[in-house]
C-alpha positions in Angstrom: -35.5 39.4 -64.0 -35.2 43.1 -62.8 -32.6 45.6 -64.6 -31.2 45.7 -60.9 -30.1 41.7 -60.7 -29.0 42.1 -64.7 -26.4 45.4 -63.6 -25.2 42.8 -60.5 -24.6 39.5 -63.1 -23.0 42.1 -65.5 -20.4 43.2 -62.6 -20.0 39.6 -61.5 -19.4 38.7 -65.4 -20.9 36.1 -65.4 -21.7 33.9 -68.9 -25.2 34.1 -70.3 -25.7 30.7 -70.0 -24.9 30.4 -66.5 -27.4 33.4 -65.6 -30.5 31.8 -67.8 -29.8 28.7 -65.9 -30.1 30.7 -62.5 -33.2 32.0 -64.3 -34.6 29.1 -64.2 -33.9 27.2 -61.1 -34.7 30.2 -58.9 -37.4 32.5 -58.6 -36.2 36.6 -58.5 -36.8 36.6 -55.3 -34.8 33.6 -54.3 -32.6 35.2 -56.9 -32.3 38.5 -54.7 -32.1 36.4 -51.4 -29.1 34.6 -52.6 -27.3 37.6 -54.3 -27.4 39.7 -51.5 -26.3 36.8 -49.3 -23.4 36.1 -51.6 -22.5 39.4 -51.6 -22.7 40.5 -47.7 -25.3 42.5 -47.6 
């Protein structure tokens, strides 16, 4: 996972647990797909 997605789950504050589980049901790039989607960009 880039530094880039780690600095957006830090300012969603999100638990660890919850972002190793998106870890590993998603790709990075589905990652960065879904972030940007839930965030409007």
């Amino acid at each position: 996972i880039s530094s880039a997605l780690l600095e957006v789950f830090d300012g969603l504050d999100l638990p660890n647990t919850k972002i190793v589980g998106l870890q590993n049901l998603l790709s990075e790039k589905e990652m960065t797909e879904k972030i940007s989607e839930a965030l409007g960009l």
